[in-house]
N, C-alpha and C positions, 0 to 999 in steps of 0.2 A: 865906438863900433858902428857899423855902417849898418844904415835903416834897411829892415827883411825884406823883403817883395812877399814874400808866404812867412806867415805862421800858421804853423802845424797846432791844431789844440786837440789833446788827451784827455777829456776826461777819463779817472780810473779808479776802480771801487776792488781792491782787495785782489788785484792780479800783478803783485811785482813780478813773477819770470814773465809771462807775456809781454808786459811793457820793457823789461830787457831785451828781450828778443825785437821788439819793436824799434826801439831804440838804436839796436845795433843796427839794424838794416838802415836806417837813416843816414850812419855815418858813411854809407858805401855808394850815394847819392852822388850821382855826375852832374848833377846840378846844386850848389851848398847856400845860396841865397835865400836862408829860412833860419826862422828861429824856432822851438817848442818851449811850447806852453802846453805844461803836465798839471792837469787839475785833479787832486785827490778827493772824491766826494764823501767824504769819513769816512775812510778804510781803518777797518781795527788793522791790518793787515799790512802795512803802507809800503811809497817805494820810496823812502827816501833813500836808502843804502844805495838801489837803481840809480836816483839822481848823481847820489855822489861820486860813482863811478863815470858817469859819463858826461856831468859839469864841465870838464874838461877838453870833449871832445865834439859837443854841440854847440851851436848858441842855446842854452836852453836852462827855463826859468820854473822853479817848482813852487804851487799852493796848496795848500790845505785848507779846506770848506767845510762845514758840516751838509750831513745826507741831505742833497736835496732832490735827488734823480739825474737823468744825463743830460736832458734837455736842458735845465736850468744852468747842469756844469758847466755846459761849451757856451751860454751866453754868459759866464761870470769868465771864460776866456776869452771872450770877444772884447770885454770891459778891457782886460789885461794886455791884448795881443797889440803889438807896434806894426803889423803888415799891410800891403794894400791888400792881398786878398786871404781870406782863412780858407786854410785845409782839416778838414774832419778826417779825423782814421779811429776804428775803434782801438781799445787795448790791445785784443786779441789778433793784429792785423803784423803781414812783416809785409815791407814797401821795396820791392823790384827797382834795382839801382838808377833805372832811367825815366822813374814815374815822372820826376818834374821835368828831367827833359822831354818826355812825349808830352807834357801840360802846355811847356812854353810850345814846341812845335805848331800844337792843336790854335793855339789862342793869338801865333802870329796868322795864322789865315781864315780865325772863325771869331768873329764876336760874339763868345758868352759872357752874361755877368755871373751865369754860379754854373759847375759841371758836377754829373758822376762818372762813375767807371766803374766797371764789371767786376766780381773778385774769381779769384782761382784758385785749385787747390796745390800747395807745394810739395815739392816730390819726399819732403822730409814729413808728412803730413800720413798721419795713422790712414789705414784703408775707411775705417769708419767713415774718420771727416772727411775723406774723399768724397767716399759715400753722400751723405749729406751735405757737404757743398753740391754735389751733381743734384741731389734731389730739387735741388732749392731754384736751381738755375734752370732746369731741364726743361722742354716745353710739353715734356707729358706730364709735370705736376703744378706747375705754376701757370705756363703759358708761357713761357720765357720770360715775365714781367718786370725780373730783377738782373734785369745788369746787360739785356743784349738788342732790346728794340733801342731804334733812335726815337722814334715816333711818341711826344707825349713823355718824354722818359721823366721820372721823377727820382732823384739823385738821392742815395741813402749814407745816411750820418758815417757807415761804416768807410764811405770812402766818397767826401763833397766836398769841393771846392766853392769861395762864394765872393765874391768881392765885397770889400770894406763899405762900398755904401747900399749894397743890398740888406744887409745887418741894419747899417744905420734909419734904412728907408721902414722897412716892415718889422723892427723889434727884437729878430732874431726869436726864437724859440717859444712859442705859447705852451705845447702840451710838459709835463715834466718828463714824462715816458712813456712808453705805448704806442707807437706811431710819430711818435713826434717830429721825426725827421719827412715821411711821406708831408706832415700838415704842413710843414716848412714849405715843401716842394714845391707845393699845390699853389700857397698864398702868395710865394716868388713869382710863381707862370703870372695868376691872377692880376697882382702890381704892374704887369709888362714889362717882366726883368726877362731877359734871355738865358733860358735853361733845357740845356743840352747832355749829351752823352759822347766823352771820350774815349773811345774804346780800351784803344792802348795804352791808357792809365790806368791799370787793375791794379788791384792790391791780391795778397793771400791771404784770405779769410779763415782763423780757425774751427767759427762757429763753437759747435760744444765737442764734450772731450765725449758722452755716453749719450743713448738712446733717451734716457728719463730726463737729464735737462735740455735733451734737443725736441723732446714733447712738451716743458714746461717754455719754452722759447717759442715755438710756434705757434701754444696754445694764444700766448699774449701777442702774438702777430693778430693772431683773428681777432680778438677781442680789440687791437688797436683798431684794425680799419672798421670795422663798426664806430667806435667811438670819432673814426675824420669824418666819414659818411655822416655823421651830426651834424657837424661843421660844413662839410663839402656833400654835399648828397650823390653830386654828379662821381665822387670817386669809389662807389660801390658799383662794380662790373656783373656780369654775369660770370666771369672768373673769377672772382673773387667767392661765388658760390659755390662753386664747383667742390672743392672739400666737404660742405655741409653735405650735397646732392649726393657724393661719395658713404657717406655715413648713413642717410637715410634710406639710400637703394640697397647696399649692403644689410640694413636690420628687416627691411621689406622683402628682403629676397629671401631671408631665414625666414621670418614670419609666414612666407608662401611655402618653403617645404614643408606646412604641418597642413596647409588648405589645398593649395596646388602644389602637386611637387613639382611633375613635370617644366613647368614655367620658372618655380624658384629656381630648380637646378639650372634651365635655361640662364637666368640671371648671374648665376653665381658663374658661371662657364664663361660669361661676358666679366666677369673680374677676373680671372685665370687668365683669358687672353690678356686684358692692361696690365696685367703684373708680368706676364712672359713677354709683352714688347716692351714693358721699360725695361726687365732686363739684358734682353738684347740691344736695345739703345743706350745701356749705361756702359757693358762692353764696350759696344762700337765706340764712344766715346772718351774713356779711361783705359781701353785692354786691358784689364782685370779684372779674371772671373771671381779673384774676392770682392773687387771693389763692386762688383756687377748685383755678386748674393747678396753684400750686405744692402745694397740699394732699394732691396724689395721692401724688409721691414722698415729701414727710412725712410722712402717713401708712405707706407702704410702710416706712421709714427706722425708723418707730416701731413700729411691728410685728414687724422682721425683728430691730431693737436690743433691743426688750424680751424678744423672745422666746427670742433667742438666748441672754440673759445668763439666762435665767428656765434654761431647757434647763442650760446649763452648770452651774450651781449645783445644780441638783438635781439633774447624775449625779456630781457631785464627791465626795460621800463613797462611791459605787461602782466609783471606779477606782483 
C-alpha cells in the first residue's frame, strides 16, 4: 500500500456514534492520500463495531490503550502514524469534503510546518450547539481567539495539522489534558517552527449536546490556561480575563443594590445592553432567532464556566 502524505489520529474515549459520523465524512474526501489512526483511550464503551464497518473503506488502523488523557493519546498516535504530516480532529468533529484539498492548496503557496483552522456549525447541528459554537467563536465573548485571527494563531487539537518532524523535534504533547493542545502551540511558535491558520479548512465542531457539560467543558478551559500561563506566562492576556472581570462585576453590582442602588442598577443595565447586542449579533450571524435566544444563556454558561475555573486555578496555589 502506498506511504500517506496525512495521518489522521483520533483519539476517542466512549463516543462510537460521533466517531461514525466522523469517519463517514472522511470517506467523501476529494483528496484520499491519508490514513486513520483511531486511538481508543479505555473506552468501557468502545468503537470497534465503527472500525469494523469502515476497515474497508479507509486506510485505517485501530488501538486500544488504557486511560491516559488525550494529549498522551495523540502522542501514542504519533509513535503509530506512517505520514509525513499528522492531522488532529476531535471525535466529535465531521470533515467538509475538500478539507485536505483546501490543506494542499494552502501549503503549495505558504510554508507552515503545523496549521489550524476555524470550526463551524453544521446545518444538521441542534440550535443549542449552534448556539454554543457561535458563543465560542464570537468576538463579543472570546475576542474571536479561537479559530479567525491569523495573528499569533495557536492551532487547537480539535482541528491541527503538524508535520512529522515538528513531533519529532519538540516531543509532541507535555500536558495530558487541560490545555494541552494551546501548550503544544505555544512551544512549536517558540522552537521556530512555522504556525499558521488556514482558514478554509474548518471542521464542524459539535462541542457538547447540553448547557451542564458545555459549563463543565469551559470551566476546564479556564483552569487549562491558568495551568500554560505556568509554563508560558506571556499566554495569559487581558482576554483571557475577561470572564472572571464578567463574574466579579456582576456579584459587585448585586452587592451595590443593597448600598447603592442607583449605581448597581446602573451596572446591571450595562449587562442588559451586552446581552441584547450579542443577541443581535448572534442573529445577524446565524438568522435564528432560536439560535440568537439560546445564545444569551450560552453565552452566560461560557462566561461564568470559564471564569470560574480561570478564578479557581489562580488562587490554588494561595490557599
Amino acid at each position: 500500500m502506498k506511504k500517506p502524505k496525512y495521518s489522521i489520529i483520533i483519539p476517542v474515549y466512549n463516543r462510537p456514534k460521533e466517531v461514525e459520523e466522523l469517519l463517514e465524512s472522511l470517506t467523501k474526501q476529494t483528496v484520499t492520500n491519508f490514513e486513520v489512526v483511531l486511538v481508543e483511550d479505555g473506552s468501557s464503551i468502545t468503537c470497534e463495531k465503527v472500525f469494523e464497518k469502515f476497515s474497508s473503506q479507509l486506510n485505517l488502523r485501530y488501538f486500544f490503550k488504557p486511560n491516559t488523557g488525550p494529549g498522551q493519546s495523540r502522542n501514542f498516535g504519533f509513535e503509530k502514524a506512517l505520514g509525513d504530516y499528522f492531522v488532529l480532529f476531535d471525535s466529535d468533529c465531521i470533515i467538509p469534503p475538500k478539507y485536505f484539498e483546501e490543506v494542499e492548496i494552502f501549503l503549495a503557496n505558504t510554508l507552515l510546518d503545523a496549521w489550524g483552522g476555524p470550526d463551524q456549525a453544521h446545518e444538521d447541528f441542534t440550535s443549542l450547539q449552534r448556539a454554543m459554537g457561535y458563543t465560542m467563536a464570537s468576538v463579543l465573548t472570546t475576542g474571536g481567539i479561537r479559530g479567525g485571527k491569523r495573528k499569533n494563531f495557536q492551532p487547537r487539537s480539535f482541528n491541527m495539522g503538524i508535520r512529522k518532524e515538528v513531533v519529532d523535534n519538540t516531543g509532541g504533547f507535555k500536558f495530558d489534558r487541560l490545555a494541552e493542545d494551546i501548550e503544544f502551540s505555544i512551544r512549536m511558535r517558540k522552537s521556530g517552527f512555522e504556525v499558521g491558520l488556514i482558514p478554509k479548512a474548518y471542521v464542524y465542531h459539535k462541542r457538547r449536546t447540553d448547557l451542564m457539560q458545555f459549563y463543565k467543558q469551559v470551566f476546564n478551559f479556564g483552569r487549562g490556561r491558568v495551568l500554560v500561563g505556568r509554563v508560558h506566562p506571556e499566554a495569559i492576556k487581558i482576554t483571557h480575563w475577561f470572564p472572571s472581570f464578567f463574574i466579579i462585576g456582576f456579584v459587585f453590582s448585586l452587592l451595590l443594590l443593597l448600598l447603592q442602588p442607583l449605581l448597581g442598577l446602573f451596572i446591571l443595565m450595562g449587562y442588559g445592553l451586552y446581552f441584547f447586542t450579542l443577541g443581535i449579533h448572534s442573529f445577524l450571524v446565524n438568522r435564528s432567532f432560536e439560535v440568537a435566544a439560546l445564545s444569551l444563556p450560552a453565552a452566560a454558561i461560557q462566561l461564568v464556566g470559564y471564569g470560574s475555573g480561570f478564578l479557581q486555578e489562580m488562587v490554588k496555589p494561595y490557599i
